[in-house]
N, C-alpha and C positions, 0 to 999 in steps of 0.2 A: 768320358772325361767330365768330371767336376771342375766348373770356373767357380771361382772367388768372388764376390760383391765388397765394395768397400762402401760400408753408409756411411755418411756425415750428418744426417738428421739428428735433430732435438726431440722436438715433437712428431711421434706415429713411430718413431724410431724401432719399437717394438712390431709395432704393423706391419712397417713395409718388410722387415725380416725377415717376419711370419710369409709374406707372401711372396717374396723371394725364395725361400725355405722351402713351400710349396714345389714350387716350379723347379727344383733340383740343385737349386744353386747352394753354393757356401758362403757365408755371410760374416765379415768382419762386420765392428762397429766403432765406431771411432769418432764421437760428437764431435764436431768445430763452430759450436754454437749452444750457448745459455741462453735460454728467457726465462726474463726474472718480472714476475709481476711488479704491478703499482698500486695495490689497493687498500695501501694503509692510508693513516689522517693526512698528507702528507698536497702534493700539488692536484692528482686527479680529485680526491675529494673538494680543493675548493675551486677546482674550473667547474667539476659537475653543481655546487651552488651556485656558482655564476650564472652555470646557461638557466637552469630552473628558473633564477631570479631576473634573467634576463634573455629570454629565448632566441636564438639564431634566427637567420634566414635559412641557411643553409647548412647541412652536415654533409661531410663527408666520411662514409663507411668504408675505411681501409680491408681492414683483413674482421672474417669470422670469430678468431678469439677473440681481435680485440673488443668486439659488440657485447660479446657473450661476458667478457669480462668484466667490461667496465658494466654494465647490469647488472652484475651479481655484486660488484663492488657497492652499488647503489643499493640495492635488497639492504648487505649488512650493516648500512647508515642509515634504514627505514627512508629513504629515497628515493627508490625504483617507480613508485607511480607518480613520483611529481619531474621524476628528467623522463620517462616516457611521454608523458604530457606535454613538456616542452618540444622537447624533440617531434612530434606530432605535427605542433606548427610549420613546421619547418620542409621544404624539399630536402629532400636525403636523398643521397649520390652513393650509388654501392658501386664499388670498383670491380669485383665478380661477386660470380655465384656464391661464396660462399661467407661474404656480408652478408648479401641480399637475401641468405636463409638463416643468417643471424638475425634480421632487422625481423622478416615476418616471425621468426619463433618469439620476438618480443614484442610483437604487437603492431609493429611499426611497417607504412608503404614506401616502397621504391620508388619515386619520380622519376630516376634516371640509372642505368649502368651501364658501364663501358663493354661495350663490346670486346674489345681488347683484354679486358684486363690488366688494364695499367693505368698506375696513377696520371700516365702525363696525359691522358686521354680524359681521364675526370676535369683534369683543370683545364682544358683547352676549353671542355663543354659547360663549366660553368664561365671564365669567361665571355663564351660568344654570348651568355647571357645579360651580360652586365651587373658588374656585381659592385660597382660603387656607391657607399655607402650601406654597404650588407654586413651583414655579422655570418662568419660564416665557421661551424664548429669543424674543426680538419681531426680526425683521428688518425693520429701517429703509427709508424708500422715498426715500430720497434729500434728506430736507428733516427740519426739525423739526416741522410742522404734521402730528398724528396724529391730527388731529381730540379728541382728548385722551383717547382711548383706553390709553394706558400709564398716565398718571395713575388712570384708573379701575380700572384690574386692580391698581396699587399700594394704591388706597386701599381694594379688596378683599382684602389680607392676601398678595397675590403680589407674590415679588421677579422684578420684570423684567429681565431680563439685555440692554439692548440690543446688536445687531448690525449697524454701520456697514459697510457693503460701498461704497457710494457715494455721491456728495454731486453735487447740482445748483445750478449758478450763474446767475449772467450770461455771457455768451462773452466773451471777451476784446477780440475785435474784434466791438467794436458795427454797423460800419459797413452788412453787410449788410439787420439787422433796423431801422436808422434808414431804410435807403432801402425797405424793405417801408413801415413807418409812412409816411413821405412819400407813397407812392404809394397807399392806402389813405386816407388823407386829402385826397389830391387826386384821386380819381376812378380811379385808375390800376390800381384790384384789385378783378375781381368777386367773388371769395372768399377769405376765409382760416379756415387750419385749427390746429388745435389736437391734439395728439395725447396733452398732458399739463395739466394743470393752472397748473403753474408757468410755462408757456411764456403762458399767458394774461396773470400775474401779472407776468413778465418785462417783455413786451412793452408795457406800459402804463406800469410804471416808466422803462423805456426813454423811450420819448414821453412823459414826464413831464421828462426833462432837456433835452428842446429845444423845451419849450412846447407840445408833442402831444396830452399826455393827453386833455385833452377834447373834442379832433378827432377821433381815434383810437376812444373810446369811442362818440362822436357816427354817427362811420363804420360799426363793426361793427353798430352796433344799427340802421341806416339800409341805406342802398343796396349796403353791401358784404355778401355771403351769408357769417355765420361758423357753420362746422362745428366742433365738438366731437367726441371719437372716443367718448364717454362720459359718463354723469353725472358723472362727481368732476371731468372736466375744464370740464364746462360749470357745475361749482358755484365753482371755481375765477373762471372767465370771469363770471359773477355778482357775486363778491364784490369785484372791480374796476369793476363798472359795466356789465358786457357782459351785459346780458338776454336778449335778441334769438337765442342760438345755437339751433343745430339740431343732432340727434345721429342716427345713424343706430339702426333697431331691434335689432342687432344691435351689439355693441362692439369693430369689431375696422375693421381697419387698411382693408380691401377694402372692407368694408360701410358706411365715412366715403367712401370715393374715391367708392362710386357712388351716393351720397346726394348729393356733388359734383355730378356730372357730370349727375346725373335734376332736381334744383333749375335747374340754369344752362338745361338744354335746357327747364326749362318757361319760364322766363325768356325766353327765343328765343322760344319761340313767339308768348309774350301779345305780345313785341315784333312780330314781323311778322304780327298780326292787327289790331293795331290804328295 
């Protein structure tokens, strides 16, 4: 028996396929998520003047690309060694793993990271620090839900300097993740995955404009297996109605694929025993 994978990834989208593919499965795709960088003249080039000319207490390192990006955004302004510099001064907060090997590829130390891997865990730990009167650079994770996190270091006496590196949408052309929906609604997908939060969020509003949503909700939480790569994506898939997910115990791109592929083959089996 060949099971179906339904991806909604943006980025790696190709990867995890590939390694889905691997492992025997069949692999829809079906984006429910754009990222659209920010690194033209525009707001990130003059918050990166600002911090330069006026360097933080504090940074917070949200996600991996976004480090990698806004750094390279700085290269192509002949600026990269004067916001490393700044940034230097400053304690840096990596939210996981994969800041914190953004931060050391560019030079820069981790004072602190969340064990979690969640923003609301960064802010609790710079609050018990006391952060009144601090400058504290917050890097953006692509949306405006921070869990409200900025608001609470604001209303602790810190100016938050936010840092727009990239912003997450809809995709442009719907047509792929309508026919994922379709096909998850009508029996056609034994799993689908999630590798980000808004990609849960996406996808429902989606199927909300062709009369989906609550086939689609109906689905993931039924006979279709949906995988989460993480908490904040499975809280995400929660807050539209998707209870039902599963996460691997580990957070990370490998350890969702074979969370995948060990669910579906126990599914085989109960199928051909009984």
């Amino acid at each position: 028996m060949t099971f179906t994978v339904g991806v909604t990834a943006d980025r790696r989208a190709d990867e995890q396929g590939l390694m889905l593919t691997r492992l025997g499965l069949r692999v829809v795709h079906g984006a429910a998520l754009a990222t659209t960088m920010v690194v033209d003249d525009g707001p990130l080039r003059q918050v990166t003047e600002r911090l330069i000319s006026q360097p933080p207490d504090f940074v917070v390192a949200n996600t991996g690309i976004g480090i990698r990006s806004w750094v390279g955004a700085a290269t192509s302004w002949n600026m990269a060694d004067a916001l490393i510099s700044a940034l230097a001064r400053a304690r840096i907060l990596a939210r996981g793993p994969k800041a914190a090997g953004a931060l050391k590829i560019a030079g820069l130390d981790v004072w602190w990271r969340a064990p979690t891997e969640q923003l609301v865990d960064v802010g609790a730990h710079l609050l018990a620090q006391g952060v009144a009167g601090t400058t504290i650079a917050f890097q953006l994770h692509g949306q405006d839900d921070d869990g409200g996190v900025i608001d609470a270091l604001r209303a602790a006496g810190a100016e938050v300097v936010e840092v727009p590196v990239y912003r997450w949408s809809v995709p442009a052309d719907h047509q792929p993740a309508l026919r994922l929906i379709e096909m998850a609604c009508e029996g056609g997908l034994d799993a689908v995955t999630f590798t980000s939060g808004p990609a849960a969020r996406n996808l429902v509003a989606l199927a909300d404009t062709v009369g989906l949503a609550s086939s689609l909700v109906d689905a993931l939480n039924g006979d279709v297996l949906t995988v989460c790569v993480g908490p904040v994506s499975a809280g995400y898939a929660a807050d539209v109605g998707i209870v039902h997910s599963v996460i691997p115990e580990h957070w990370r791109l490998g350890a969702m694929v074979k969370l995948v592929a060990d669910e579906l083959g126990r599914r085989e089996r109960l199928l051909t025993t009984t």
